[in-house]
C-alpha positions as a printed NumPy array, in Angstrom:
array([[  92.187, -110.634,  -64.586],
       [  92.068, -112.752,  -61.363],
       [  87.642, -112.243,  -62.156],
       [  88.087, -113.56 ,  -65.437],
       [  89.71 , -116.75 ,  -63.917],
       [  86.956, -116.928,  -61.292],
       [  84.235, -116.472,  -63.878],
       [  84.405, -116.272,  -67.879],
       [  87.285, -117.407,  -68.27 ],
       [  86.074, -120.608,  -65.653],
       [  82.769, -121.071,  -67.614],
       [  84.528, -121.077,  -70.581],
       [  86.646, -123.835,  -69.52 ],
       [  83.949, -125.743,  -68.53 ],
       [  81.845, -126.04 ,  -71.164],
       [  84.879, -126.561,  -73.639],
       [  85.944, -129.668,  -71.302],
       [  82.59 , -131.032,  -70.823],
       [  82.384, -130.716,  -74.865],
       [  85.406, -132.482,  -75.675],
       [  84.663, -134.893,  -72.335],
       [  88.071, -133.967,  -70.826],
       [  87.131, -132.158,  -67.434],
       [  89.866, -132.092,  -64.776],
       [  88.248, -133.468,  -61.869],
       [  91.241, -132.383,  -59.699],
       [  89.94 , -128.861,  -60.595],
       [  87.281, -129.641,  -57.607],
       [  89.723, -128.629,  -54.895],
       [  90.481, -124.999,  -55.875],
       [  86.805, -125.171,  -56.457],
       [  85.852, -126.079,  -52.962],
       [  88.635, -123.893,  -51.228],
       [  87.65 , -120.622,  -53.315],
       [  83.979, -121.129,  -52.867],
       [  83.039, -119.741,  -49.664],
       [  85.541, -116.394,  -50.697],
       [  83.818, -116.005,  -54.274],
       [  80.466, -117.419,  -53.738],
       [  78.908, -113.838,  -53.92 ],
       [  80.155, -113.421,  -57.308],
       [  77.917, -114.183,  -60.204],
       [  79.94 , -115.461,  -63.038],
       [  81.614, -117.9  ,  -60.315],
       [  78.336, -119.275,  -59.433],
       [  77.404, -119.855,  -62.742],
       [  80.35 , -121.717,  -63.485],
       [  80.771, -124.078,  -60.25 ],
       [  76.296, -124.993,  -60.951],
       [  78.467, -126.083,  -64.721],
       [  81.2  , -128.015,  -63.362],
       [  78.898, -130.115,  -60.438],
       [  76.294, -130.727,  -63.312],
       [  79.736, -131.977,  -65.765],
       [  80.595, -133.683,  -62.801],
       [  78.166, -135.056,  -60.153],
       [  80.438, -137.52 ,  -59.057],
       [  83.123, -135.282,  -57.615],
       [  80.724, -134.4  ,  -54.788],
       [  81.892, -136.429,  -51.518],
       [  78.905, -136.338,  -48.909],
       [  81.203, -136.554,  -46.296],
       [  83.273, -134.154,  -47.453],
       [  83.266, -131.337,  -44.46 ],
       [  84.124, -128.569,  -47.06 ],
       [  80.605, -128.702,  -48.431],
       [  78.624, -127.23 ,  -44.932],
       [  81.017, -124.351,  -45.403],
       [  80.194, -123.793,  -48.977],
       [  76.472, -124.69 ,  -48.278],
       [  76.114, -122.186,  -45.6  ],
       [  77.915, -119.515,  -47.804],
       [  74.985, -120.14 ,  -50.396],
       [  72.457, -120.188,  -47.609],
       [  73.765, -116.583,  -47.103],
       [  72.749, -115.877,  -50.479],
       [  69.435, -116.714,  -50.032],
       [  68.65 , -113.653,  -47.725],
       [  69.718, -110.807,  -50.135],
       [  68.336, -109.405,  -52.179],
       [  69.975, -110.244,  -55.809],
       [  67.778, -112.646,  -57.387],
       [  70.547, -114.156,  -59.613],
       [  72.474, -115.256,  -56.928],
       [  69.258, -116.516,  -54.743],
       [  68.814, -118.555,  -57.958],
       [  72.059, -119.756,  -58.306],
       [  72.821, -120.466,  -54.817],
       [  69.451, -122.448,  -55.257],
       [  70.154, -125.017,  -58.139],
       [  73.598, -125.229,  -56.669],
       [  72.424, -126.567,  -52.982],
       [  70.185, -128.59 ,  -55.043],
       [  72.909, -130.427,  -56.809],
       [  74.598, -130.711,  -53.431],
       [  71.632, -132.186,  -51.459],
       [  71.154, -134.362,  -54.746],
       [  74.587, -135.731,  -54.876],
       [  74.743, -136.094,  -50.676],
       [  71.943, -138.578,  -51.091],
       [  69.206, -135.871,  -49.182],
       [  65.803, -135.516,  -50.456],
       [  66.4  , -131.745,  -53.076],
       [  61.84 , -131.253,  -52.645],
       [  61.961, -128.172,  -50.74 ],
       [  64.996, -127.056,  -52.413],
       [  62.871, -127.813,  -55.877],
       [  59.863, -125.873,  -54.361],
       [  61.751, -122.36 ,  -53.501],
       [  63.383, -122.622,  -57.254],
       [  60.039, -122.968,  -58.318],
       [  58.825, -119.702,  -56.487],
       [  62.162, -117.738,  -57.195],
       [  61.407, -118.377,  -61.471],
       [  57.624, -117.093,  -60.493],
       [  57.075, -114.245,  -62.504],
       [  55.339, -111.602,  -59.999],
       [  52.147, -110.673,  -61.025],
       [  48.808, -110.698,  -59.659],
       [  47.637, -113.833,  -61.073],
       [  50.784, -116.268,  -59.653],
       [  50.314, -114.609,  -56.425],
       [  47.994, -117.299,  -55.19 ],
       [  50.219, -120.253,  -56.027],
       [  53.513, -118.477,  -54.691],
       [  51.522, -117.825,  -51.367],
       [  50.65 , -121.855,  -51.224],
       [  54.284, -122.822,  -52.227],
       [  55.675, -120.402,  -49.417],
       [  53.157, -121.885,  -47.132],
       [  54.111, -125.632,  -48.136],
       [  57.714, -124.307,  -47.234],
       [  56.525, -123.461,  -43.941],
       [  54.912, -126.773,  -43.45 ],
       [  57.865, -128.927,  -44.072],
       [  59.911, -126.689,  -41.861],
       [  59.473, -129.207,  -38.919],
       [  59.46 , -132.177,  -41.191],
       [  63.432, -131.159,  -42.454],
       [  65.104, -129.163,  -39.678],
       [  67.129, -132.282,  -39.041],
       [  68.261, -132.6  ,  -43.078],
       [  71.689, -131.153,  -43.567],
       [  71.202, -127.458,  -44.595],
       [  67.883, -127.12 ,  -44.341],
       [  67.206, -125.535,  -40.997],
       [  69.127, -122.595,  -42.012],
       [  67.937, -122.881,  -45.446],
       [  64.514, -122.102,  -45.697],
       [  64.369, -119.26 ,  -43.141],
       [  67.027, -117.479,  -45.461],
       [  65.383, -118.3  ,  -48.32 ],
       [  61.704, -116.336,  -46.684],
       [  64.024, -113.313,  -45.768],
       [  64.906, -113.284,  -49.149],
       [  61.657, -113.054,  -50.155],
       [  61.37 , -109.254,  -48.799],
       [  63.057, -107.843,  -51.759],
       [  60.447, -109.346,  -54.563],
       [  57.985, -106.575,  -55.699],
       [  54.703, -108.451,  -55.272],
       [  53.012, -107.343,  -51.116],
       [  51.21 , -110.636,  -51.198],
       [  54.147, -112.228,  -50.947],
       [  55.757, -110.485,  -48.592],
       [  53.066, -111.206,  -46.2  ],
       [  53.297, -114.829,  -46.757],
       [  57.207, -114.875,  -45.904],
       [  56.038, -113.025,  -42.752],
       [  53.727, -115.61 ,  -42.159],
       [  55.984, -117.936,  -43.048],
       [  58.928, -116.925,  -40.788],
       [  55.842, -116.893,  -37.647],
       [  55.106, -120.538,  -38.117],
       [  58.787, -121.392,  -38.869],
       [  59.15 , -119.689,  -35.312],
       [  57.092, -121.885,  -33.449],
       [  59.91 , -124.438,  -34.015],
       [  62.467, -123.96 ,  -31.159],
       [  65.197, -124.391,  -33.704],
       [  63.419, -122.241,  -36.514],
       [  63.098, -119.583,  -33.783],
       [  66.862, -118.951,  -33.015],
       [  67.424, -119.447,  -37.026],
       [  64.74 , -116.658,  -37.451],
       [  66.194, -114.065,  -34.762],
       [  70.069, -114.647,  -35.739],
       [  68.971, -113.524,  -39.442],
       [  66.464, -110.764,  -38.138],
       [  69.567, -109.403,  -36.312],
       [  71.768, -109.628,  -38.655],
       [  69.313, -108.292,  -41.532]])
């Protein structure tokens, strides 16, 4: 039962209230202290993206409950479930969005996640990995993103498509050659 609070039975509530326009903005709390726990689970993902999108206003950028929920999604980003890459994704977005940061490179690894693999996208995922590599330096000092886009590359290991997975390689190298990027890079390597 406790999943069906964390995930139908949340969804359902959510798009009921934001039908009817009577969404308990209070409800952002629990949110925020059962996010980091739950943020592995699907349904619960789904639900919170719902609730920020009902609600954009909720989000309070200096709110210091949000790195700990942002970094839990970051997490995401290296496995190898590409539901929850994608959801952690459009979530973080939403968060960067309502935080006042710039959501581009957050925007350009959604773009390659909802790539279908096949031979003939494989050139334009290996420039948009390779743009993500570029503005590496440009927004290490942007909340989240340091972390965020290495994650996101190691993620990039479990897609079926070897032209890819030589670009996240490649990616990760020149991400490297950032002094930050390179401790980033060897905690995950370690820890993947």
């Amino acid at each position: 039962t406790t999943k069906f609070f964390l995930g139908q039975g949340y969804r359902l509530y959510v798009d009921l209230a934001s039908q009817s326009g009577d969404i308990d903005q209070g409800l952002w709390q629990s949110i925020k202290r059962s996010a980091v726990k739950y943020s592995r689970l699907h349904p619960f993902l789904e639900a919170t993206l719902a609730y920020i999108l009902a609600c954009p206003e909720i989000i309070d950028p200096n709110d210091s409950a949000l790195d700990d929920i942002a970094l839990s999604l970051i997490a995401n980003l290296g496995g190898a479930s590409h539901p929850l890459r994608l959801l952690s994704l459009k979530i973080l977005r939403e968060l960067v969005t309502q935080t006042s940061g710039d959501p581009s490179p957050i925007a350009l690894a959604i773009e390659i996640e909802e790539s279908p693999l096949t031979l003939q996208t494989a050139r334009v995922l290996s420039m948009q990995v390779r743009k993500l590599s570029m503005l590496y330096p440009q927004v290490t000092s942007r909340k989240w993103m340091a972390a965020l886009i290495p994650n996101f590359c190691f993620g990039l290991f479990s897609k079926k498509l070897a032209p890819l997975w030589d670009d996240s390689a490649a990616a990760l190298r020149t991400i490297s050659e950032h002094p930050e990027g390179e401790k980033i890079v060897s905690d995950i390597a370690t820890q993947w």
